[in-house]
C-alpha positions as a Markdown table, in Angstrom:
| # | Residue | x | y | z |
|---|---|---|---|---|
| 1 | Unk | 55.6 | 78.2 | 3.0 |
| 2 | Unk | 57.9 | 78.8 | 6.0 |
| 3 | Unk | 61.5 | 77.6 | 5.2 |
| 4 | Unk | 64.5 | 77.5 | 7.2 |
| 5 | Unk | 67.6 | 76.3 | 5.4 |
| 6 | Unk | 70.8 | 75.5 | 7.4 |
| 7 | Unk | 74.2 | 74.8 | 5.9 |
| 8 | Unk | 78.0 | 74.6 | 7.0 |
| 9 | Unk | 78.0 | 71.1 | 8.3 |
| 10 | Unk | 80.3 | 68.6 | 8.2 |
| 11 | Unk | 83.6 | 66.4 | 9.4 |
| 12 | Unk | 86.6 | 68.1 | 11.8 |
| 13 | Unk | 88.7 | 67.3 | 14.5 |
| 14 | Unk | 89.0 | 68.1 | 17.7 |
| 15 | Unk | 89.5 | 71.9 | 18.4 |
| 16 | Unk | 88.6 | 72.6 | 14.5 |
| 17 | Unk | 86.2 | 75.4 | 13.8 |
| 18 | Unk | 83.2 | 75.8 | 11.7 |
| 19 | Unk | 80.5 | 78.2 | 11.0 |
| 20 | Unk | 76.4 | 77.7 | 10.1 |
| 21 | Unk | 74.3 | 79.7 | 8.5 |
| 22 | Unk | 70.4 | 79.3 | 8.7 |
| 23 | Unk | 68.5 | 81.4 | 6.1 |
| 24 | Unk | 64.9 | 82.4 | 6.7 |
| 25 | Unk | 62.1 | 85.0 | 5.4 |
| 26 | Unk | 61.9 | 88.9 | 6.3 |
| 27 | Unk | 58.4 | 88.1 | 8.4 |
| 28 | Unk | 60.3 | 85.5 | 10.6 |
| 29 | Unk | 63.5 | 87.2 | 11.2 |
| 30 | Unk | 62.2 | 90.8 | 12.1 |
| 31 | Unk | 59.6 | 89.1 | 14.5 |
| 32 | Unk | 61.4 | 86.6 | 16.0 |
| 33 | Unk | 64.2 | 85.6 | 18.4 |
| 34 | Unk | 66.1 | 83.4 | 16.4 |
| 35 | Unk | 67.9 | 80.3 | 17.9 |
| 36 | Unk | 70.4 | 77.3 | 17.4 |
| 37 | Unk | 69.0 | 73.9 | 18.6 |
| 38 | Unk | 71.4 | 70.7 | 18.9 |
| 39 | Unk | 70.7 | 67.0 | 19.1 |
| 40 | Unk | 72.7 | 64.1 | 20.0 |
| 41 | Unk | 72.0 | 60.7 | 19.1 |
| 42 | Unk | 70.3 | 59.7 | 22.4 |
| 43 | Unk | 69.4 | 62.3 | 23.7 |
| 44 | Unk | 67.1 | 65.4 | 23.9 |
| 45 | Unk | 67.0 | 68.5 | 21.6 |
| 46 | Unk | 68.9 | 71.4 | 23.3 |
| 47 | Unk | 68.8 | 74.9 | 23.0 |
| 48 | Unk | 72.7 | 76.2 | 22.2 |
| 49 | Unk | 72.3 | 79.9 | 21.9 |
| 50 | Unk | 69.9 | 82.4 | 20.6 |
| 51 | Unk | 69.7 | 86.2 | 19.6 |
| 52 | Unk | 67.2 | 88.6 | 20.2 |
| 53 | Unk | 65.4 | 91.1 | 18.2 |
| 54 | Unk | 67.4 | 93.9 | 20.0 |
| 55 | Unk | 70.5 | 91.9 | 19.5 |
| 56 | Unk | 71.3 | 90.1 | 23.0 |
| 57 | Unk | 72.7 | 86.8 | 23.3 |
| 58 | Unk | 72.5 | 84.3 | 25.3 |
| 59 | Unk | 74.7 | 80.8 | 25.4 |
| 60 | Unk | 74.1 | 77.2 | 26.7 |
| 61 | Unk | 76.8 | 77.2 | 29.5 |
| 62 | Unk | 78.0 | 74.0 | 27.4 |
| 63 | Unk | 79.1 | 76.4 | 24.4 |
| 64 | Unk | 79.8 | 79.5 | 25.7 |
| 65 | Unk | 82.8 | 81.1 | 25.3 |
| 66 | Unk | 83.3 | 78.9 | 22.6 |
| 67 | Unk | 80.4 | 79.6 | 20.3 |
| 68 | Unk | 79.1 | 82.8 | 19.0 |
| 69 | Unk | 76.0 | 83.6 | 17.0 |
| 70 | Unk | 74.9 | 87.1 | 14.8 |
| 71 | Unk | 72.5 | 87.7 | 12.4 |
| 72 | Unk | 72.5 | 89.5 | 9.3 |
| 73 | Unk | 69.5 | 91.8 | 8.4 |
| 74 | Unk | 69.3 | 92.5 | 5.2 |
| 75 | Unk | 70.5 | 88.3 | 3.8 |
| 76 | Unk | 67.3 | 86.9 | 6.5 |
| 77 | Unk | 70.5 | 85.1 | 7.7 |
| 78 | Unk | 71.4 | 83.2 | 11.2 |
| 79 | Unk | 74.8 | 82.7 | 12.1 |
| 80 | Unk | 76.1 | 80.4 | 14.6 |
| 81 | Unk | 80.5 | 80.3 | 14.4 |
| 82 | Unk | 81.7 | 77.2 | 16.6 |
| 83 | Unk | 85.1 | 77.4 | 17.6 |
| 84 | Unk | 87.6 | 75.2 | 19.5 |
| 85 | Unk | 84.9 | 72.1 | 18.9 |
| 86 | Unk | 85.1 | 68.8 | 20.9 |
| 87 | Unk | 83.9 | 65.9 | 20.5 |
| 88 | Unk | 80.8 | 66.4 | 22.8 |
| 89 | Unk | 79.7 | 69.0 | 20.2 |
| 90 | Unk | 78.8 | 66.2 | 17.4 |
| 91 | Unk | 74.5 | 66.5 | 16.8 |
| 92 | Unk | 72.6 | 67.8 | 14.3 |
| 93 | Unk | 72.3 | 71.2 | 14.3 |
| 94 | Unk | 68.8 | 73.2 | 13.9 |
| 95 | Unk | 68.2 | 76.8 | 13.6 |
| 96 | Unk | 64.1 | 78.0 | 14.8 |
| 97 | Unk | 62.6 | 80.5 | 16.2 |
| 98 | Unk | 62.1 | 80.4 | 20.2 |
| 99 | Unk | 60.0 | 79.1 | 21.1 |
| 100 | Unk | 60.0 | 76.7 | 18.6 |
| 101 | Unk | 57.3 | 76.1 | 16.0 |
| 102 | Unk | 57.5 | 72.1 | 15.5 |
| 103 | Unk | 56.3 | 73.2 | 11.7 |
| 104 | Unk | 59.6 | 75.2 | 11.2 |
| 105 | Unk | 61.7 | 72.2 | 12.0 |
| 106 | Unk | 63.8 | 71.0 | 8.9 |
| 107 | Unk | 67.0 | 68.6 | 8.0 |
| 108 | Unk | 69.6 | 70.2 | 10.3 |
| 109 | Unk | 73.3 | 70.4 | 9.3 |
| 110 | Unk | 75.8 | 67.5 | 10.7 |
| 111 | Unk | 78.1 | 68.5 | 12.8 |
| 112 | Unk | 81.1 | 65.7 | 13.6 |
| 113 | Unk | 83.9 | 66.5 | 15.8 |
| 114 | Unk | 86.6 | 63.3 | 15.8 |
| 115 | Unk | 89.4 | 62.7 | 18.6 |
């Protein structure tokens, strides 16, 4: 029933940009802070930034400056733009709700950054 679809993946070098979009239902983005999780091979899930219901933002210290996520109300969407990437950066990407729900976790989007 719940679905959360990420896209915008994929291969870029070093200092490269690239934008994700995480699409969900009206219930669970109007009642919800939204969030961008990360995970390396290795090593545990992160939180990378989130966005609350009255549109405050906050940013792993990791990210910040570099990342920036927004939402858009009336596509259920969840942005999260990554610019000025390094390597560091390459996990899968997840987008949930925060706290999570372990239910709403899905496939991620691949995120490489090459030297």
């Amino acid at each position: 029933q719940v679905q959360l679809v990420e896209s915008g993946g994929g291969l870029v070098q070093a200092g490269g940009s690239l934008k994700l979009s995480c699409t969900t239902s009206t219930n669970i983005f109007l009642t919800n802070i939204m969030a961008w999780y990360r995970q390396a091979p290795g090593k545990q899930r992160e939180l990378v930034a989130d966005i609350h219901i009255g549109g405050s933002e906050n940013y792993a210290d990791s990210v910040k400056g570099r990342f920036t996520i927004s939402r858009n109300y009336p596509k259920n969407t969840v942005y999260l733009q990554m610019n000025s990437l390094k390597p560091e950066d390459t996990a899968i990407y997840y987008c949930n709700v925060k706290p999570p729900k372990n239910e709403y976790w899905g496939q991620g989007a691949q995120v490489t950054v090459s030297s």
